[in-house]
C-alpha positions in Angstrom: 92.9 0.7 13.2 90.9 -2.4 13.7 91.4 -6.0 11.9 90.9 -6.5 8.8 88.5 -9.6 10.0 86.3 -6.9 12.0 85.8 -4.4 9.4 84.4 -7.3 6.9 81.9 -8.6 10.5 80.9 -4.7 10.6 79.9 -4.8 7.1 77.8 -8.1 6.8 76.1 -7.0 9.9 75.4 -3.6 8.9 74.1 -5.5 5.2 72.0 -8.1 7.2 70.6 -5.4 9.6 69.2 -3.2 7.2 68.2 -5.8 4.8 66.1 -7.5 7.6 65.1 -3.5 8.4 63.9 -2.9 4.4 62.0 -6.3 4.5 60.0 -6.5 7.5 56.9 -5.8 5.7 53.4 -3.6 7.3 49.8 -5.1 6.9 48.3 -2.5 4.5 44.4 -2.4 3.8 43.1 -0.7 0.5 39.9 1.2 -0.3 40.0 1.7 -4.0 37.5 3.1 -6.7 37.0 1.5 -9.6 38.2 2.4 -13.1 40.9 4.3 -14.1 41.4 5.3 -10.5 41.8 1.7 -9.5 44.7 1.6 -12.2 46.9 3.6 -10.3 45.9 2.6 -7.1 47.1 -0.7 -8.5 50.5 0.4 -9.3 50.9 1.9 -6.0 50.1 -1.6 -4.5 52.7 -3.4 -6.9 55.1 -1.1 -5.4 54.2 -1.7 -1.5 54.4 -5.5 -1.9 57.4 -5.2 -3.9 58.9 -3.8 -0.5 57.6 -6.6 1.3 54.3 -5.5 2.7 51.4 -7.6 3.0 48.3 -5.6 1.0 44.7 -6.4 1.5 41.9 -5.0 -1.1 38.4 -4.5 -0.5 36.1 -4.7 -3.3 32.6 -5.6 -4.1 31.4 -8.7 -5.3 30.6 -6.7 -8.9 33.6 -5.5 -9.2 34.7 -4.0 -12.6 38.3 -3.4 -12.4 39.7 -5.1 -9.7 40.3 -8.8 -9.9 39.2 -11.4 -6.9 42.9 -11.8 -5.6 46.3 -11.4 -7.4 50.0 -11.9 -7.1 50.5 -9.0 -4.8 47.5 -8.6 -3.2 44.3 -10.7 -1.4 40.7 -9.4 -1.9 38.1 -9.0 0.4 34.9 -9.1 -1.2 31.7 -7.2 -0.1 28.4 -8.2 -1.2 26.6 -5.4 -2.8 23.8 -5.3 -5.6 24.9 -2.7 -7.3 28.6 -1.2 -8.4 30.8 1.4 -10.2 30.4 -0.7 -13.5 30.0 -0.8 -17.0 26.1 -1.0 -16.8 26.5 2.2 -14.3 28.8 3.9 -16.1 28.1 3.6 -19.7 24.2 5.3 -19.6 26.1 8.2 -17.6 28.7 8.9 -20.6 26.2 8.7 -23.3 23.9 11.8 -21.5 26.9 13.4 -20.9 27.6 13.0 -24.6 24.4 13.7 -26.0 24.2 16.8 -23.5 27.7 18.0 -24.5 27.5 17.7 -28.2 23.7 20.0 -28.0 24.6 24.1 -28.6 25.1 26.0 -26.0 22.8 27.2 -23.8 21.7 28.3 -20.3 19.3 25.1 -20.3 22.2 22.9 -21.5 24.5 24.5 -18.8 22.0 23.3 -16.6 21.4 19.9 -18.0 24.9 19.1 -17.7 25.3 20.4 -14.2 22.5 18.3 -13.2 23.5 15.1 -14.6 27.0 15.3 -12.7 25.5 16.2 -9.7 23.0 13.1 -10.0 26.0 11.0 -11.0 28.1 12.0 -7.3 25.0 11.2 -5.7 24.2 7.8 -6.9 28.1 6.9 -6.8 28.4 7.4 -2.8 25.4 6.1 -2.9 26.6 2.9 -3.6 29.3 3.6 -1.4 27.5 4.2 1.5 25.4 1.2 0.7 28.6 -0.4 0.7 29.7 0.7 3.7 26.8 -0.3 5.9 26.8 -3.6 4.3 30.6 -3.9 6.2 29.8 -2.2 9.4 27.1 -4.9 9.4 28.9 -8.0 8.7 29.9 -8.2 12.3 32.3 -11.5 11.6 33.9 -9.1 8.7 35.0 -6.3 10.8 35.9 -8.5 13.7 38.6 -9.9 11.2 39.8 -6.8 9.7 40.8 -5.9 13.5 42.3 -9.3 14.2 44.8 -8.6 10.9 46.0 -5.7 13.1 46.6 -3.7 10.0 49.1 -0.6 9.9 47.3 2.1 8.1 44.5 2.3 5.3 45.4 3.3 2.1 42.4 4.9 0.1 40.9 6.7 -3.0 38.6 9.2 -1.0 36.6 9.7 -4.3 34.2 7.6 -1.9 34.4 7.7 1.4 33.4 3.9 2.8 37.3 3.8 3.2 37.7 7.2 5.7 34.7 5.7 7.5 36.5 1.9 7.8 39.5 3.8 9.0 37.9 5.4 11.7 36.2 2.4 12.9 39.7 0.6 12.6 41.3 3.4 14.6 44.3 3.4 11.8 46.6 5.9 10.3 44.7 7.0 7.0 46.3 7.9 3.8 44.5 9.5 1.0 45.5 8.6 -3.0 44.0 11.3 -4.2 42.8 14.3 -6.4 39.0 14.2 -5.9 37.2 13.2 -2.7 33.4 13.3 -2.3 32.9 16.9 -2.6 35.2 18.0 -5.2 39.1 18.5 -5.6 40.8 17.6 -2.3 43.2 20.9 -2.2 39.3 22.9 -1.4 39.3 21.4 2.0 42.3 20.9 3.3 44.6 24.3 2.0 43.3 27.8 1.7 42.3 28.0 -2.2 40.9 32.3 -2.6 38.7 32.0 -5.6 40.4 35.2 -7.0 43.3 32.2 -8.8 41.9 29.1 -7.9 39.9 27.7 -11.0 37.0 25.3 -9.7 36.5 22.4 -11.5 34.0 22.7 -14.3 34.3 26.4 -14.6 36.6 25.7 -17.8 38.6 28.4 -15.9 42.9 28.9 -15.8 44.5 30.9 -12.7 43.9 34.0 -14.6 41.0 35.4 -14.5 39.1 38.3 -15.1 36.1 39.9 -12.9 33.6 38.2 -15.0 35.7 35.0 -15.0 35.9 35.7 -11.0 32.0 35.8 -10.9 31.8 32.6 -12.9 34.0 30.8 -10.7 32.3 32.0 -7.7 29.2 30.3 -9.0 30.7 27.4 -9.5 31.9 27.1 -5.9 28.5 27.9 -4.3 27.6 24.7 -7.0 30.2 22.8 -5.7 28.7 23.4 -2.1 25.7 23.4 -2.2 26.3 19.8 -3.7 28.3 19.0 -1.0 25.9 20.4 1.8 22.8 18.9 0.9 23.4 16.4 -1.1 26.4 14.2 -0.3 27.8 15.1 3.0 24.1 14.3 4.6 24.4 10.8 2.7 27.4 10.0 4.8 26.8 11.9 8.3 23.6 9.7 8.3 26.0 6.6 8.7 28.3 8.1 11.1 25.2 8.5 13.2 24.1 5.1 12.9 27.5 3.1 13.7 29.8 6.0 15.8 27.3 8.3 17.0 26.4 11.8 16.5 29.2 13.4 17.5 31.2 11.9 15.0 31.3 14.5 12.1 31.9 12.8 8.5 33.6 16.3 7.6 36.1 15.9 10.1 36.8 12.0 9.3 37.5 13.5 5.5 39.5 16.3 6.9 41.5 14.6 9.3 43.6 12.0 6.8 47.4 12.0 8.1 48.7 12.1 4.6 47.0 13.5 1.0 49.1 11.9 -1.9 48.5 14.1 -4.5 48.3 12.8 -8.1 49.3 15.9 -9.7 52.9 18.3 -8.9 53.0 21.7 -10.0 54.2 21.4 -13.5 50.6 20.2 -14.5 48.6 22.3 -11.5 48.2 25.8 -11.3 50.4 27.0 -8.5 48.4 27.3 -4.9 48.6 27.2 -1.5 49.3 23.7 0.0 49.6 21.7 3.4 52.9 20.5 5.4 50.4 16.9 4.9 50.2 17.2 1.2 52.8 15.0 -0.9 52.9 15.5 -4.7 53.2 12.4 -6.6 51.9 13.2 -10.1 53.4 11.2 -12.9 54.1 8.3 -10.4 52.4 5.6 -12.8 54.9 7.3 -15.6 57.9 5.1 -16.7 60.4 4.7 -19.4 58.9 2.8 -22.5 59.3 -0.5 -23.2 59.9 -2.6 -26.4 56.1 -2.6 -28.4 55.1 -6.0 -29.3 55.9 -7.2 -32.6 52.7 -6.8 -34.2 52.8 -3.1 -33.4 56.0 -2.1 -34.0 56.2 -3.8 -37.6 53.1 -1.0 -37.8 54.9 2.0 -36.5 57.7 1.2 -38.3 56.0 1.6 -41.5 55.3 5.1 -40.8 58.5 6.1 -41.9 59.4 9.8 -41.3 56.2 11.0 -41.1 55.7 9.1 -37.5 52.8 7.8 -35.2 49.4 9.6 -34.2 47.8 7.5 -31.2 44.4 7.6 -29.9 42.4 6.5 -26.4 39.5 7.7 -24.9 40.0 6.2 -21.9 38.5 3.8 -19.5 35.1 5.2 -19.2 34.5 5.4 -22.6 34.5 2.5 -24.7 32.8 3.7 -28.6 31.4 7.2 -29.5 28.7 7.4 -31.3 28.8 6.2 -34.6 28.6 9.7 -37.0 31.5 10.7 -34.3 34.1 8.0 -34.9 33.7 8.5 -38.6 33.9 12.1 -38.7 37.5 11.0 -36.7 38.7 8.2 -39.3 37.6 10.5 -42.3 39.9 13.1 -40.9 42.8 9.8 -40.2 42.3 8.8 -43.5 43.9 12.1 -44.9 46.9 12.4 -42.7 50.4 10.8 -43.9 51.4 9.4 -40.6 50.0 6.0 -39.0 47.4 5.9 -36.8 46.5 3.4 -33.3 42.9 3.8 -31.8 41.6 2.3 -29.0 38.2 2.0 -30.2 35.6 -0.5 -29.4 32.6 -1.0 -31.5 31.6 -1.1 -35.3 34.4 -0.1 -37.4 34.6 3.7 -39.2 33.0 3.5 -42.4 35.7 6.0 -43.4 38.3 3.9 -41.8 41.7 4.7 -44.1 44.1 2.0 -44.3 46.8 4.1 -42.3 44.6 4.0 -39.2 45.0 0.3 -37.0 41.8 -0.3 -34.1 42.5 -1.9 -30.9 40.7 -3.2 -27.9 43.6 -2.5 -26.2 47.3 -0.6 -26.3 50.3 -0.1 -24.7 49.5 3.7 -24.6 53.0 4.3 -22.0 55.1 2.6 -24.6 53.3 4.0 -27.3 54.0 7.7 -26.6 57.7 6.8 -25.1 58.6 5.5 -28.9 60.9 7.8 -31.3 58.3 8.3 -33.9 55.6 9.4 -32.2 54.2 12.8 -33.0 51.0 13.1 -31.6 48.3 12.1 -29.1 44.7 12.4 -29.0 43.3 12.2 -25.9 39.9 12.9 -23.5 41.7 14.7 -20.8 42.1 11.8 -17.9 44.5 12.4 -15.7 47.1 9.2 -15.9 46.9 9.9 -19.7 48.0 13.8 -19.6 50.9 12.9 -17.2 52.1 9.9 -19.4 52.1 12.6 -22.2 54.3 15.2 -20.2 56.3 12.7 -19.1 57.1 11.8 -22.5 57.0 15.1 -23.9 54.1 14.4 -26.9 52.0 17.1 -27.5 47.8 16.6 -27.2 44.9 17.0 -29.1 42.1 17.4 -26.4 38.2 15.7 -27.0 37.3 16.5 -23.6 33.8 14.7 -22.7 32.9 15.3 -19.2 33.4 15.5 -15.4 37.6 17.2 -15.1 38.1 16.8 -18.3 38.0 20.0 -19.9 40.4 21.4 -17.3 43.3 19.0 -17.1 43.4 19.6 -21.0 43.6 23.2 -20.1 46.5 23.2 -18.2 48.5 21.8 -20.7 46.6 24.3 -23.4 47.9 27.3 -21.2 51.5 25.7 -21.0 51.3 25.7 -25.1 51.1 22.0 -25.2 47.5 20.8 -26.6 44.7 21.6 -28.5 41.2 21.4 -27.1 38.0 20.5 -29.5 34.5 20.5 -28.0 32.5 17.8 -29.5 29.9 20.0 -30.3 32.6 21.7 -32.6 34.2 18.2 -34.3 32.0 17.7 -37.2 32.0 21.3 -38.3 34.4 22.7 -40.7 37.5 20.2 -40.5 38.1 21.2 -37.4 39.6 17.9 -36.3 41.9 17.6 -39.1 42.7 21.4 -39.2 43.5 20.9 -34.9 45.6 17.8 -35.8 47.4 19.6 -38.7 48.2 22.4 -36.3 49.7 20.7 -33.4 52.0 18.6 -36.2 53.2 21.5 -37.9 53.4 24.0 -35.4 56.8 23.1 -33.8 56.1 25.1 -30.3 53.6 22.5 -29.2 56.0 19.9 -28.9 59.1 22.6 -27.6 56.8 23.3 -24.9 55.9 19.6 -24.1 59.2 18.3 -24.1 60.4 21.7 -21.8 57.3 20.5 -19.3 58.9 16.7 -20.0 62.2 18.2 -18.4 61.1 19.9 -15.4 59.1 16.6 -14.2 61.4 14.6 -14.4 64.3 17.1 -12.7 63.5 16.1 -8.8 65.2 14.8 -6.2 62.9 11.4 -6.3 60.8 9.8 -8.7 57.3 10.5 -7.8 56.7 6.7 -6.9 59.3 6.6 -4.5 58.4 9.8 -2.6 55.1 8.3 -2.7 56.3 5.2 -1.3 58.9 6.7 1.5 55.7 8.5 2.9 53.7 5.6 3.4 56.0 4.2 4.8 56.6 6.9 7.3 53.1 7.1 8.3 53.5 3.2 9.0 56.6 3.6 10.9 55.3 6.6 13.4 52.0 5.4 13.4 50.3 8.3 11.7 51.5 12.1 10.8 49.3 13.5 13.2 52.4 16.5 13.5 51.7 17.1 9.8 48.0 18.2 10.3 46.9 21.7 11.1 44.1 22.2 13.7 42.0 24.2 10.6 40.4 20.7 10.2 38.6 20.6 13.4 37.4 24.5 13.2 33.9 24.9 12.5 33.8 27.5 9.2 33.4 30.3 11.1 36.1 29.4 13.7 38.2 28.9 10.8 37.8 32.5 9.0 37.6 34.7 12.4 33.7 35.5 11.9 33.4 35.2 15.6 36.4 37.3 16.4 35.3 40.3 13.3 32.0 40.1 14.9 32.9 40.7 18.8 36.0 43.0 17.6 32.9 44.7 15.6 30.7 44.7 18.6 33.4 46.7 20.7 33.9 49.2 18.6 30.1 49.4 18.1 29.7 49.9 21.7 32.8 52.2 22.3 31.5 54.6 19.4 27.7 54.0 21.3 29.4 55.3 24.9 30.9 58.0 22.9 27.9 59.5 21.4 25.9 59.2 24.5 27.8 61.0 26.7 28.4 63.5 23.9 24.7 63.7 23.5 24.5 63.9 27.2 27.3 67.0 27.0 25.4 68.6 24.8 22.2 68.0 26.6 23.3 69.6 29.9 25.0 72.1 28.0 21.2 73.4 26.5 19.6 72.9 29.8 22.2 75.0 31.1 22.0 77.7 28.4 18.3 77.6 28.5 18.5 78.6 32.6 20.7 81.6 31.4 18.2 82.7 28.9 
C-alpha cells in the first residue's frame, strides 16, 4: 500500500498530464460555403477552438456570411469578383419562385430542372474561379504550408477546399450532406435506386415501379449534371496545377472522414461507410431564456401558445400577394405569432402576428408554449424542430427542400404546402388548423425528439472526437474502402460479367462445333453407306 503523500503525486500528475494532453491544440484550416451552411460550419469551429485548436478560415473578399476574423478564428481572405451572395442568390430564389408557384407541367418540370442545374454550375464556378485565384497567389500557398496545418476541414458543396487539401497533402474531412454532384452518400456507399430517393424526385424509400422509373430519371439527371457539366469544370484545374493524372473524382472520393449532417432518425435507412460519421442535430441545444421583449410576447399567448415562422437564410421576403395570403390566414388563429420576415409589412397583418429581422428560432421552439412551426425545409431548421419535438408546417421553395420536409411528413410529423397550392382554398390556415388540432403530429415529433436524443454522445461531440482522431493518426486512411479508386466498371464487375460471359460464349462455341462436326462426319459417313 503506498503513502498517502504518493497517491495525492499520482493524482496531480495524472491531472496535469492529461490536461496538458486535452490542451495541446492542432492547426486546423477551413473551407466553408456560405449561408446557412456556413452557420454550422461555424458552430463546429466554436467547438474546435474551444478545445484549444488554432482554426484558420478561408473566405473571399465578398464574403456574405463569414466575418473578416473573430474570437475563435483568423480569416484568410481571397480576392475574387464575384461570390455566393445576396446579389447571387436573391435573382436565383425569385425564378425558383416564380417557376414553382406556375401549374404544373412538363415544361415547368423542365424549367425548374434547368434553373438548378444553371445555379450548380455558376456556384463552382465561382469556386473554381476561386480556387485558381489561390493556386496562383504563389506567396499565399507558400504560407499555408509554412502554418504546417493538421488537416482541412471542409463543406464539399464546392470543391476549392478537396483541391487545397491535395495541394497541402493534409488529412481531409468533409462537413457534409451535399458535395458538387449531389448528396454525398451517392458516391461514397452503394445507394440501389430500388429505396434510395434522389434528391428532387419528391420520392420516400417506398416506391412503386412508376415511382422506380421516376427516380431512375432523376439519377441519369443528377449525372449527366455531374458528367458534363461540373466535374469537367474542376478536372480542368486539376490539369492545370497537378497534372492530368490527378482525377478530381478521386480527390472528392478520397476524404478520410464524411461528417454527416443528418443520423437515421431524419434519413431514410441505407447503406453506409466504416468513414461515414453521423452528426445530425449537432447545432441542436437546449433553449435558453428569450429576451425580454419576446417573452412578454409569448407569454401573452396564454393557453393557446406560440406559432413561429422563418424562411430561412436564402430567402429574405416572398412576394408580396404571398405574405398576405400568410398574415390573412395569422390573423384568424388564437395563438401568437413570430415571423422572420423582411420587407413591406402584410396588409392583412393581425395584431397577434409580431415581424422580425431576426429570432432566436433554437429558443423559440425549445419554449413550453410553443405549438407550431412553419418552416421551408432547410436542414438546421428541421433538426432544431426534432430535437425539440414541434411539429412543421412545410412551404418548401426549392433545391432539397421538398424532401427533408418529407421525411418528417412520412414519420407523421409535418404538413407540406406547394406554393402553387397556398392561395387556393384556405389551404394554409386549414394545414395550420390540422397540425394544431390533430394531436398525432406532435406524438410523433416528440417520439422522433426521444430517439435523437437517446445516444451514447451528443452529436457535437462524436463530431468533435473524430476530428480529432483524424488529427491525431494523421488521416483515417484504414477507414476508406478501395471502391474510391475503381473506375465504374471495375467497381460493378463489368469487366469480370463480360470475360466470365466470353467463356461461356466460347465453351458453348467449342461445343457446337464439334457437335456440328459429329454430325458432319456422321452424314459423310452415312452418305458412303448409301
Amino acid at each position: 500500500m503506498p503513502p498517502h503523500g504518493n497517491v495525492s503525486f499520482l493524482l496531480l500528475f495524472s491531472v496535469v498530464f492529461l490536461s496538458c494532453r486535452i490542451c495541446h491544440g492542432g492547426k486546423i484550416l477551413v473551407v466553408p460555403v456560405e449561408g446557412s451552411h456556413w452557420v454550422n460550419m461555424d458552430i463546429l469551429i466554436k467547438a474546435l477552438h474551444s478545445r484549444g485548436h488554432s482554426v484558420d478560415v478561408v473566405r473571399a473578399n465578398k464574403s456574405w456570411y463569414i466575418k473578416d476574423n473573430s474570437s475563435h478564428y483568423k480569416t484568410i481572405t481571397v480576392p475574387i469578383t464575384e461570390a455566393l451572395n445576396h446579389d447571387f442568390v436573391n435573382p436565383i430564389v425569385k425564378r425558383m419562385i416564380d417557376i414553382e408557384r406556375g401549374e404544373s407541367s412538363l415544361l415547368s418540370f423542365a424549367s425548374l430542372q434547368l434553373e438548378m442545374c444553371s445555379t450548380m454550375i455558376n456556384l463552382n464556378r465561382i469556386m473554381c474561379k476561386m480556387a485558381t485565384n489561390m493556386f496562383e497567389d504563389k506567396d499565399l500557398m507558400n504560407r499555408l504550408k509554412e502554418r504546417e496545418y493538421d488537416l482541412v476541414l471542409i463543406d464539399p458543396l464546392g470543391a476549392a477546399g478537396i483541391m487545397l487539401a491535395h495541394a497541402l497533402k493534409l488529412p481531409l474531412v468533409y462537413n457534409v450532406r451535399w458535395i458538387t454532384s449531389g448528396e454525398g452518400h451517392l458516391v461514397i456507399a452503394p445507394s440501389p435506386l430500388s429505396y434510395i430517393p434522389m434528391t428532387g424526385s419528391g420520392l420516400s424509400d417506398k416506391m412503386t415501379f412508376m415511382q422506380r422509373l421516376k427516380n431512375l430519371i432523376f439519377y441519369v439527371i443528377w449525372q449527366a449534371q455531374d458528367v458534363f457539366l461540373i466535374n469537367p469544370q474542376y478536372q480542368a484545374l486539376c490539369d492545370k496545377f497537378f497534372g492530368p493524372e490527378v482525377r478530381y473524382s478521386d480527390l472528392l472520393k478520397g476524404a478520410d472522414l464524411w461528417l454527416m449532417r443528418v443520423d437515421f432518425v431524419f434519413e431514410f435507412p441505407r447503406p453506409t461507410m466504416p468513414n461515414a460519421v453521423y452528426m445530425g442535430g449537432f447545432h441542436c441545444k437546449p433553449a435558453e431564456p428569450l429576451p425580454e421583449h419576446l417573452e412578454e410576447f409569448v407569454q401573452s399567448s396564454g393557453e393557446h401558445g406560440l406559432i413561429i415562422m422563418s424562411m430561412g437564410t436564402f430567402v429574405s421576403e416572398l412576394p408580396a400577394d404571398i405574405t398576405n395570403v400568410i398574415a390573412a390566414a395569422f390573423a384568424k388563429l388564437p395563438q401568437k405569432v413570430i415571423w422572420r420576415h423582411k420587407g413591406d409589412r402584410p396588409v392583412a397583418l393581425g395584431n397577434n402576428t409580431l415581424l422580425v429581422d431576426w429570432m432566436p428560432q433554437n429558443d423559440l421552439l425549445g419554449h413550453p408554449k410553443i405549438k407550431l412551426f412553419v418552416a421551408h425545409g432547410g436542414t438546421n431548421g428541421l433538426q432544431e424542430a426534432i430535437y425539440h419535438g414541434v411539429p412543421v408546417v412545410g412551404l418548401p421553395l426549392f433545391s432539397d427542400q421538398y424532401d427533408n420536409l418529407l421525411r418528417l411528413k412520412e414519420r407523421g410529423g409535418a404538413k407540406i404546402l406547394t406554393l402553387n397550392a397556398l392561395d387556393k382554398d384556405d389551404n394554409f390556415l386549414k394545414a395550420i388548423q390540422e397540425v394544431l388540432n390533430e394531436p398525432s403530429y406532435r406524438m410523433n415529433m416528440q417520439r422522433l425528439s426521444r430517439l435523437h436524443r437517446d445516444t451514447p454522445m451528443k452529436p457535437l461531440d462524436t463530431a468533435l472526437f473524430w476530428i480529432e482522431f483524424v488529427m491525431r493518426h494523421k488521416g483515417a486512411a484504414h477507414l476508406r474502402t478501395e471502391s474510391y479508386r475503381l473506375p465504374w466498371y471495375s467497381y460493378h464487375s463489368v469487366d469480370v460479367i463480360l470475360l466470365l460471359v466470353g467463356v461461356v460464349l466460347i465453351i458453348l462455341a467449342t461445343f457446337a462445333a464439334l457437335i456440328r462436326c459429329l454430325c458432319s462426319v456422321c452424314l459423310r459417313r452415312k452418305s458412303k453407306r448409301d
